[in-house]
C-alpha positions in Angstrom: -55.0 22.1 -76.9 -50.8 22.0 -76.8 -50.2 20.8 -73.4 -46.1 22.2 -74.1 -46.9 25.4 -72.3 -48.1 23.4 -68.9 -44.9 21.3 -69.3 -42.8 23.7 -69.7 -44.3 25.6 -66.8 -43.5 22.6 -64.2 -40.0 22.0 -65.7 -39.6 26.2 -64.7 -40.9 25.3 -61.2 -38.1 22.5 -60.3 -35.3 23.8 -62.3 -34.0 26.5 -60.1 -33.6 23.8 -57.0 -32.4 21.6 -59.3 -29.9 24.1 -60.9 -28.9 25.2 -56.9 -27.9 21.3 -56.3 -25.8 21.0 -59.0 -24.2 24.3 -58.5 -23.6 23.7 -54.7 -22.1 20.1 -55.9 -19.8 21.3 -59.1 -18.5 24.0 -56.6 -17.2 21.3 -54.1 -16.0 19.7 -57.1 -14.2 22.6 -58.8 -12.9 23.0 -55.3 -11.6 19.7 -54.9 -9.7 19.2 -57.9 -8.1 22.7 -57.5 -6.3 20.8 -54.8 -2.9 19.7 -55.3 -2.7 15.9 -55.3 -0.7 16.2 -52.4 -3.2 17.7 -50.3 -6.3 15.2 -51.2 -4.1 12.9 -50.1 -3.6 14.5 -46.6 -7.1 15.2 -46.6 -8.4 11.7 -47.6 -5.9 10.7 -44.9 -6.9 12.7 -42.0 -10.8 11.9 -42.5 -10.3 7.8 -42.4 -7.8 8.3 -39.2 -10.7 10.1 -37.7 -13.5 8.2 -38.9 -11.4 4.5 -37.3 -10.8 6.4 -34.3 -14.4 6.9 -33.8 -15.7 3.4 -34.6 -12.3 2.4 -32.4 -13.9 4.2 -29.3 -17.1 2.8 -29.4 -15.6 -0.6 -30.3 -13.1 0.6 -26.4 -16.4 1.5 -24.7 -18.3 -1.8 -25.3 -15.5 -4.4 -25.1 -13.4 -2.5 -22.4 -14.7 0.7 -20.6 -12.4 3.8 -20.1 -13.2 3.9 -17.1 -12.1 0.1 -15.9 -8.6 0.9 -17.8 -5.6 0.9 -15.2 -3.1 3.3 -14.5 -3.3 6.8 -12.8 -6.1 8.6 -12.7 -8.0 11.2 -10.5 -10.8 10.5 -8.3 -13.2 13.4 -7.8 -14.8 13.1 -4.7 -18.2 12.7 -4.4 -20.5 15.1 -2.9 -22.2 14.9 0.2 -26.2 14.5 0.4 -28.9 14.2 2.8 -30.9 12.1 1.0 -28.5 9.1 0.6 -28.4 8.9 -3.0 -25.1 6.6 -2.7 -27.1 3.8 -0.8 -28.2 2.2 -4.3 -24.9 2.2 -5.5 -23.0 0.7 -2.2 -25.8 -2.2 -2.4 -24.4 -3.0 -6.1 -20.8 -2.8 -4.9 -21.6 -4.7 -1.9 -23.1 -7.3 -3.9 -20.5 -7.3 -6.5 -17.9 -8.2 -3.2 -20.2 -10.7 -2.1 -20.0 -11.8 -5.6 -16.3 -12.6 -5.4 -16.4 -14.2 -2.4 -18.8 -16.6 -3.6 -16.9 -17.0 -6.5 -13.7 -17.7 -4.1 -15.1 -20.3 -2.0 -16.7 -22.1 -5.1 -13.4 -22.5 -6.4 -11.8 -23.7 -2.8 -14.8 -26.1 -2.1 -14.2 -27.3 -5.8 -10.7 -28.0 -6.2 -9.8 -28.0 -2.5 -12.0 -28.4 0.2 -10.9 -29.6 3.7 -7.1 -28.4 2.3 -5.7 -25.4 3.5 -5.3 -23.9 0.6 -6.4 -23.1 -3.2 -3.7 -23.1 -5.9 -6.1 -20.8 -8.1 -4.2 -21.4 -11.4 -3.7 -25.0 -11.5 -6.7 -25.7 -9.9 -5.1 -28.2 -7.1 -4.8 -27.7 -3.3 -2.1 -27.2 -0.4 -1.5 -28.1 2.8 0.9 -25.4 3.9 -0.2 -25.0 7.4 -0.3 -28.6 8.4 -3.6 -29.5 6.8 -6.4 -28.1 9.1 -8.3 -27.0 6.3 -7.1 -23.1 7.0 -9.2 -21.0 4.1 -12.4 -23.1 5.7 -12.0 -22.0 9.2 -10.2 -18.6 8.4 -13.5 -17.6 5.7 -16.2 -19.0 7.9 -17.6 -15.8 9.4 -17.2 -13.8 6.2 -19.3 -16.2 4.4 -21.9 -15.1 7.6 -21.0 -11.3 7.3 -22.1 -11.8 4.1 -25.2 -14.0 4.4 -23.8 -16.7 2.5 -25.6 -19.1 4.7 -25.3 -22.2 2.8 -21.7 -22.1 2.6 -21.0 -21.6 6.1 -22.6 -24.5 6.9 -20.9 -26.4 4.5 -18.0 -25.4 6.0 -19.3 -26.0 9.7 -20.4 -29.5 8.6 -16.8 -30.0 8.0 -14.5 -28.0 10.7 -16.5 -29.5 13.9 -15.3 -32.9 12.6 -11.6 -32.2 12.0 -9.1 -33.2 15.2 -7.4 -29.4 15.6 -4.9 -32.1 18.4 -3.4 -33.5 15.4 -1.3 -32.0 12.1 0.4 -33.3 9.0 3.4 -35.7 10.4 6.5 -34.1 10.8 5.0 -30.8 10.7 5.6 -28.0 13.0 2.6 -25.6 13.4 3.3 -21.9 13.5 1.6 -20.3 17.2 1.0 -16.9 16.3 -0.4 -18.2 12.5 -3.1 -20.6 13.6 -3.7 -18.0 16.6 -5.1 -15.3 14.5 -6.5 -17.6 11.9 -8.3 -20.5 12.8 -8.7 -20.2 16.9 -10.2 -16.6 16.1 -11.9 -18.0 13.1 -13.7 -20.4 15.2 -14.5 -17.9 18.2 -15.6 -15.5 16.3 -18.0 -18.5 13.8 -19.2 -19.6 17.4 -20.3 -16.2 18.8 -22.3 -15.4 15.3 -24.0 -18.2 15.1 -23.8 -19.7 19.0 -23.3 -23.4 17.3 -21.6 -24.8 20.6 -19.6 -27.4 18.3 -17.4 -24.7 17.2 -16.7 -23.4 20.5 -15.8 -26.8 21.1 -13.7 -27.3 18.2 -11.9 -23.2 19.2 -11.0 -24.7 22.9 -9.2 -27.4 20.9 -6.8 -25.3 18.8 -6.6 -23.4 21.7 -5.5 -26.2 24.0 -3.3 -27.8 21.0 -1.4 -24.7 21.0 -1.4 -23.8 24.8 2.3 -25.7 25.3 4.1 -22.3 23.2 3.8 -20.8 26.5 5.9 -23.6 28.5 9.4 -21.6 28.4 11.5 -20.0 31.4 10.0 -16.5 31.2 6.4 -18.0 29.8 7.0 -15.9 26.5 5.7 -18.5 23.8 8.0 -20.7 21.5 7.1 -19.9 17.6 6.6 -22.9 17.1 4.1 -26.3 18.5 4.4 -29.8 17.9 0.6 -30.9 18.2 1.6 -34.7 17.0 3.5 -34.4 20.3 1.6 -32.2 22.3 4.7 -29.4 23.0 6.5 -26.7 22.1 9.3 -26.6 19.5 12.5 -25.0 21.3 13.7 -21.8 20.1 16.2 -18.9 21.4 13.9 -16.3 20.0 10.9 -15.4 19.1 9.9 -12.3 17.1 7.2 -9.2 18.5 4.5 -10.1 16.6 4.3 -13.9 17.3 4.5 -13.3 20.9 2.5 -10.2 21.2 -0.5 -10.9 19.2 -2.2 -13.7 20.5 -3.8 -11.9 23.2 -7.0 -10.8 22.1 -7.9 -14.3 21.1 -6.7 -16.2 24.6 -8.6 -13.6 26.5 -12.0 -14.4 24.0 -11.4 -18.3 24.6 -11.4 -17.4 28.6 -14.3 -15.1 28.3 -16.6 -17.7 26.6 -15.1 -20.9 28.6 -14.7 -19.8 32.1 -10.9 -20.5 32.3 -8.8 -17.9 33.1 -6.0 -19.6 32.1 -5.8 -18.9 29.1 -5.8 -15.1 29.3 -3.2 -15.0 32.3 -0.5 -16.6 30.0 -0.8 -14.4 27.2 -1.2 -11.2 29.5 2.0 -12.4 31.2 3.5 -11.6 27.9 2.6 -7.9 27.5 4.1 -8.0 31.4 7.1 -8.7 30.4 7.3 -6.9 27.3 6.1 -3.5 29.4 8.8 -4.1 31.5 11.4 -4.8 29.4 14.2 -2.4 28.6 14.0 -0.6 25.4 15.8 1.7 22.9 13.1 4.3 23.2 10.1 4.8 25.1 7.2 2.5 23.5 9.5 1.3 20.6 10.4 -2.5 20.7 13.0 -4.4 18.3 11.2 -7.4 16.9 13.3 -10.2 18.1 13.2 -11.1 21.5 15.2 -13.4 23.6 13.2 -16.5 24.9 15.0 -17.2 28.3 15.4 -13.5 29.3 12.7 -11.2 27.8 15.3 -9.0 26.5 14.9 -7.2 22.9 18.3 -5.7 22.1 18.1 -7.3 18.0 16.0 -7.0 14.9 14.6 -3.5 13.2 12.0 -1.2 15.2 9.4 -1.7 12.3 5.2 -1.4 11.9 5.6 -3.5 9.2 6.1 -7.4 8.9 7.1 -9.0 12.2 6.3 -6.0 14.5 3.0 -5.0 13.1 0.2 -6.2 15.3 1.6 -6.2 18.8 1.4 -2.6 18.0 -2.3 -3.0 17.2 -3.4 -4.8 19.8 -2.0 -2.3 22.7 -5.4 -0.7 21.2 -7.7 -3.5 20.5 -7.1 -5.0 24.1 -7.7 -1.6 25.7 -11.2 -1.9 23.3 -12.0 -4.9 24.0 -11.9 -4.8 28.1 -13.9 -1.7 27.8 -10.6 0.3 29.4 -10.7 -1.8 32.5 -7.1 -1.7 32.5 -5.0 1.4 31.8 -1.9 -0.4 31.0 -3.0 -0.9 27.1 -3.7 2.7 26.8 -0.8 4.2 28.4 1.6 1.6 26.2 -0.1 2.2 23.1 0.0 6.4 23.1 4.0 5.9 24.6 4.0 3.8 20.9 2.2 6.1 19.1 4.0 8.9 20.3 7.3 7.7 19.5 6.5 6.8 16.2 5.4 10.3 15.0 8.3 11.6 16.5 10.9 9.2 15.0 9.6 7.0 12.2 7.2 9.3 10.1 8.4 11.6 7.0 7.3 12.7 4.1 8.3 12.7 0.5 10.6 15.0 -1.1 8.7 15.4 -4.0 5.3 15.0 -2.8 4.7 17.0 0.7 1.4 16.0 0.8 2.8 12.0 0.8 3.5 10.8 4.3 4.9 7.3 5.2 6.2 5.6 8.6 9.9 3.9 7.9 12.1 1.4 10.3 14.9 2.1 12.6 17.2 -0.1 13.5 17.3 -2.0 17.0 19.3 1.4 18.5 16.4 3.6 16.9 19.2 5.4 16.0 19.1 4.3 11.6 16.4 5.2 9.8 15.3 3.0 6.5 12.8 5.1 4.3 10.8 2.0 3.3 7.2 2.1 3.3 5.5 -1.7 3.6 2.1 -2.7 2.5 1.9 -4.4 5.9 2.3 -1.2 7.6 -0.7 0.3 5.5 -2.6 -0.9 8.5 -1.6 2.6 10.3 -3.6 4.6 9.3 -6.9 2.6 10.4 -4.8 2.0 13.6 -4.4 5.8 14.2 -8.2 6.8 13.5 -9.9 4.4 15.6 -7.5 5.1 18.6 -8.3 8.8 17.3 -12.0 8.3 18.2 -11.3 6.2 21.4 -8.8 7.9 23.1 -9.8 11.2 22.1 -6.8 11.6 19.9 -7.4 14.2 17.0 -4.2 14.9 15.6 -3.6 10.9 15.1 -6.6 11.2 12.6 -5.0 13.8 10.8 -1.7 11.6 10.1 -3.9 8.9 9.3 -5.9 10.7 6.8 -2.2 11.8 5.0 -0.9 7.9 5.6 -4.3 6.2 3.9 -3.6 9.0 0.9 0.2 7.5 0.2 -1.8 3.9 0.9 -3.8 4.6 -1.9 -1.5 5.8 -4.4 0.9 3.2 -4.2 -2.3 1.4 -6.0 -3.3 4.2 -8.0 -0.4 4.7 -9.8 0.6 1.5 -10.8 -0.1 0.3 -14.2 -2.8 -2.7 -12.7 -4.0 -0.5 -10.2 -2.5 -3.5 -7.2 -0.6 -2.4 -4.5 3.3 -3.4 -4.4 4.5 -5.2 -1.1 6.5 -1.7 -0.5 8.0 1.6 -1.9 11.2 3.2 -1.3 12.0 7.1 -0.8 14.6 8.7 -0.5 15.8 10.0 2.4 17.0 13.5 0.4 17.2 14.6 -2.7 20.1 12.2 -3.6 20.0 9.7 -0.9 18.1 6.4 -0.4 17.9 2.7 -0.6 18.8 0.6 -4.0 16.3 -1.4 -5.5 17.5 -4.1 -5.1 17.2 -7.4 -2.9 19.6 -6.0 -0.4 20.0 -7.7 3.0 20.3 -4.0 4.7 17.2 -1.6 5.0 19.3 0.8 6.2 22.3 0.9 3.6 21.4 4.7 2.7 23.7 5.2 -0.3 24.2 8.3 -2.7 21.1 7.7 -5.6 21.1 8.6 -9.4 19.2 11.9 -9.5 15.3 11.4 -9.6 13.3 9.9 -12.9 10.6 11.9 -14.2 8.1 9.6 -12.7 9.8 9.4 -9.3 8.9 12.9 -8.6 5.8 12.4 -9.9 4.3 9.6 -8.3 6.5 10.9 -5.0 8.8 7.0 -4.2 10.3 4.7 -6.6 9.4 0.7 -6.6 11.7 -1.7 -4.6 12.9 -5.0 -5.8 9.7 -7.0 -5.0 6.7 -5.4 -6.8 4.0 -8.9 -6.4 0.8 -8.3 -5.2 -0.6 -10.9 -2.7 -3.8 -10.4 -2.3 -3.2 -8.1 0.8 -5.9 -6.5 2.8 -4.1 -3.5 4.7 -5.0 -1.1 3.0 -8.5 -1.7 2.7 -8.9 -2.1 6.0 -7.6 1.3 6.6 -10.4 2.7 4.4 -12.9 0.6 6.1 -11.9 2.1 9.2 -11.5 5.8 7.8 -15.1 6.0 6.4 -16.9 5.1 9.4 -14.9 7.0 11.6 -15.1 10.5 9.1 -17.7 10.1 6.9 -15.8 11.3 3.6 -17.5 8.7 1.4 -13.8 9.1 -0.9 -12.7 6.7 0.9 -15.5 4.4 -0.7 -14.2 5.7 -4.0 -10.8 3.9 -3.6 -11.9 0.8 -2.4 -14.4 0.1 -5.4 -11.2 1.2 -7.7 -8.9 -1.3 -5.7 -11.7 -4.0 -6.1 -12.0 -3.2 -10.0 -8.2 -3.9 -10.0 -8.5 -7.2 -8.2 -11.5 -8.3 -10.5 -9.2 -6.9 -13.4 -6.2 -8.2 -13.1 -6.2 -11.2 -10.0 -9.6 -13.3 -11.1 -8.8 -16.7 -12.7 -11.5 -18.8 -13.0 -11.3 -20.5 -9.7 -10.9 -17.7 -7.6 -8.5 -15.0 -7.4 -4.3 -15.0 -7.4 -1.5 -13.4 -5.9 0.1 -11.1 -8.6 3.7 -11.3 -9.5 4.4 -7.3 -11.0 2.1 -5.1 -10.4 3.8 -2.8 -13.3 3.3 -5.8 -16.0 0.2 -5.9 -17.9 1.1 -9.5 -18.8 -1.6 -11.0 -17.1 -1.4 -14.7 -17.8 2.5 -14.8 -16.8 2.2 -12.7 -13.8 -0.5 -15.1 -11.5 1.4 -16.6 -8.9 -0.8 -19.4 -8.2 -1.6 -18.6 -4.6 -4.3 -17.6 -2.7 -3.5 -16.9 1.1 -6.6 -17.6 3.1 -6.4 -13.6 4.6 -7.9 -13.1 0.8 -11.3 -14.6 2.4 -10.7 -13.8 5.7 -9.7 -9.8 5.3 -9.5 -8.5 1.7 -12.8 -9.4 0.7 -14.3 -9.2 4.3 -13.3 -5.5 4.6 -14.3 -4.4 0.7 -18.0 -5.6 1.5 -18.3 -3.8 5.5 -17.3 -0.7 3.4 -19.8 -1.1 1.5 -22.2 -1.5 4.2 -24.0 0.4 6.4 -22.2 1.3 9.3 -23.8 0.0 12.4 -23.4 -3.2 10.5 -21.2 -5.1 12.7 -20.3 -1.7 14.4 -16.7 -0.5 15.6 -18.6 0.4 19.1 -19.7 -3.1 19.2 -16.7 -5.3 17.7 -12.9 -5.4 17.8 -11.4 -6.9 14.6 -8.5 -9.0 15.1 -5.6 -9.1 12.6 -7.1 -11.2 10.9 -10.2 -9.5 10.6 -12.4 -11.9 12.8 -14.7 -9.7 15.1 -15.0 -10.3 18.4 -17.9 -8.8 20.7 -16.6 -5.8 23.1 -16.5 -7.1 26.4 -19.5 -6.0 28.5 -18.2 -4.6 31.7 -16.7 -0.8 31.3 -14.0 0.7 33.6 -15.6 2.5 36.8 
């Protein structure tokens, strides 16, 4: 029997399919070469850019995330729950903070302990302060705030044996700087963790420093010999040296018994309440020693006038209100600042900022400073204390500029301050000018000046600054609005980004320049550990942890325990 029919009868079965391929493929192929050379070429072209640009964007998203890129960029608030979904994610971030700050102090105990400071770059130390170890004592209850409970006892093993009566010879130690820093350092190290020794060691900076106050009016030289045990003479002094050493002098008599202390600072704010000045609750920075008058120096919330500002608030806090003298001074400040020293950008209305005057409060400077990005946090916790709710408003509009003088840099760091313009065609130069309030004629606005709403000023480093956090510290526990949470994890992606070395963490010199490696400064201010890194992880945090109705931060960040007693 032929078996020809059979195979010709499964050859018949496969050869239409087989027919179909070879028609579907000649057509594609007819298709193509009825193409002009030119256009295969385009074509050819066009798939290989888009076939690189995909294995390009996964090679992006493993490497370097989108999403970690600086620059501008939205942030889409979250939305509120019940439930508390965000808890898992602020434990990572807190964690990530703590993270850094362990990271920090390895490097300092590394290449610098006992020194008071890290050279993060270089990997070498300082002793810029006069050698009392100042990142120790300033980081000592972040490193408790954060459980790190090993390193504070390293560091308490070595603070309760360093003599705070003594300092680098030849060296003059700054009042209001180891005030804030390593006296509240100590208090506050004491109160958490009730180790007497410190308390010990915080009655010796305390005393060591006492002799500022020996002057004519008993307003406090800048300046303290501790070699010599007095003051260094001067024939000023400046509003923030004098007027924020209060809160920690009244602590120290609180916790020793000695009044002393307290009465010499609080003769200060006396004075100052007393004095005459250009405008109701606005005081020029510098101050004459011998008479207590203020008739010189800018009208600023920024560097040099800052905290005495602050602390109107944080005393009235801290006594419980027993006093209404901080409250009344603090609104008369308050006050006067909306009314003369806030604005808003020409190109951005939504973009509010608090400038200078000059000593007259008659010149107006639109400059903006990082230092004065502690406002806003100012405003909303007097806000909730003082029953105040148009002050949280303004500071909800001052924290927004706060933020986007991060957000729309190329690093995503902060400059030390922006410039607007005082009109349309009027403002400062950027340029390291002497005058902040040589308003000249201006170019008319880039592109990206009204966009972004100011224009950067001659000084664009980054130092590792933590007013603005702080402000949205403060902001989230007083409203809620979890955006604020947002903008601190994108500020603390930046500093990972851009300021980590492998010690620790540097000041930044442009914070337009992607140049990394040229732009670390090699310095790390002890405020890094103190504040920056302090505030990023109690944002993180659950708010009754160390609670703004139980603790008042001082400048510096160091919490100290509300007073019991309450005003009757």
């Amino acid at each position: 029997m032929s078996l020809e029919p059979t195979l010709r009868s499964e050859m018949s079965d496969d050869r239409p399919l087989l027919n179909g391929q070879r028609t579907f493929r000649s057509r594609l192929k007819a298709k193509w070469y009825r193409l002009d050379r030119l256009s295969r070429v385009v074509f050819s072209l066009f798939a290989l850019a888009m076939g690189a640009a995909v294995v390009l964007r996964v090679l992006i998203e493993v490497l370097d995330p989108f999403d970690l890129w600086p620059g501008s960029r939205v942030t889409i608030p979250p939305k509120l729950d019940d439930s508390n979904k965000t808890a898992r994610t602020d434990k990572e971030r807190r964690d990530a903070v703590r993270s850094a700050m362990k990271h920090a102090w390895e490097g300092y105990r590394q290449y610098a302990f006992g020194h008071d400071e890290l050279k993060p770059v270089s990997n070498s130390s300082n002793d810029k302060w006069g050698g009392w170890g100042v990142t120790l004592v300033d980081a000592l209850d972040t490193l408790y705030i954060m459980e790190l409970h090993k390193e504070f006892n390293q560091g308490v093993t070595h603070v309760v044996n360093v003599d705070f009566s003594k300092a680098a010879k030849g060296y003059n130690t700054p009042f209001f700087e180891m005030i804030i820093r390593s006296l509240a350092g100590l208090l506050t190290a004491y109160e958490m963790s009730l180790d007497r020794r410190l308390l010990e060691k915080a009655q010796q900076v305390g005393d060591a420093l006492f002799p500022a106050f020996n002057t004519s009016t008993g307003i406090p030289y800048p300046k303290v010999d501790v070699n010599a045990g007095h003051a260094v003479p001067s024939s000023r002094v400046c509003l923030a040296e004098a007027g924020t050493v209060q809160l920690e002098y009244w602590k120290l008599s609180e916790l020793t018994g000695n009044p002393a202390y307290h009465e010499a600072a609080q003769r200060v704010v006396d004075i100052l309440d007393a004095a005459k000045k250009p405008h109701k609750g606005l005081y020029p920075i510098w101050i004459d020693i011998d008479s207590g008058e203020m008739n010189s120096g800018q009208i600023t919330f920024g560097g040099q006038g800052d905290s005495w500002y602050e602390y109107m608030l944080k005393q009235h806090i801290y006594s419980g209100g027993a006093t209404d003298q901080y409250r009344r001074m603090y609104e008369e400040s308050i006050d006067s600042m909306k009314e003369k020293m806030v604005k808003r950008s020409v190109f951005d209305p939504e973009m509010y900022y608090v400038g200078d005057l000059d000593s007259t409060a008659t010149r107006f400077s639109p400059k903006f400073q990082h230092l004065t990005c502690f406002v806003p946090g100012m405003l909303a916790l007097g806000s909730k204390v003082l029953d105040r709710p148009d002050d949280l408003e303004l500071a909800r509009q001052l924290t927004y500029t706060c933020f986007q003088m991060y957000n729309q840099t190329k690093t995503g760091l902060g400059p030390e301050y922006v410039l607007f313009r005082d009109s349309k065609d009027m403002g400062l130069l950027n340029t390291n000018h002497d005058d902040d309030f040589a308003v000249v004629s201006l170019d008319e606005a880039s592109d990206t000046e009204k966009e972004e709403g100011y224009y950067l000023g001659y000084d664009k480093s980054y130092l590792l600054r933590p007013e603005t956090v702080e402000s949205l510290m403060i902001l989230y526990r007083i409203t809620g609005d979890k955006i604020y949470k947002e903008w601190g994890w994108q500020i603390f992606l930046a500093l990972e980004k851009w300021t980590k070395t492998d010690a620790a963490y540097s000041a930044y010199r442009d914070v337009t320049s992607t140049k990394r490696s040229s732009m670390l400064m090699d310095s790390m201010e002890s405020f890094f550990l103190a504040e920056t890194l302090k505030y990023l992880y109690l944002l993180f945090s659950p708010a009754d942890y160390y609670s703004l109705d139980e603790y008042v931060f001082n400048t510096e960040a160091h919490p100290f325990k509300i007073m019991h007693h309450r005003a009757s």
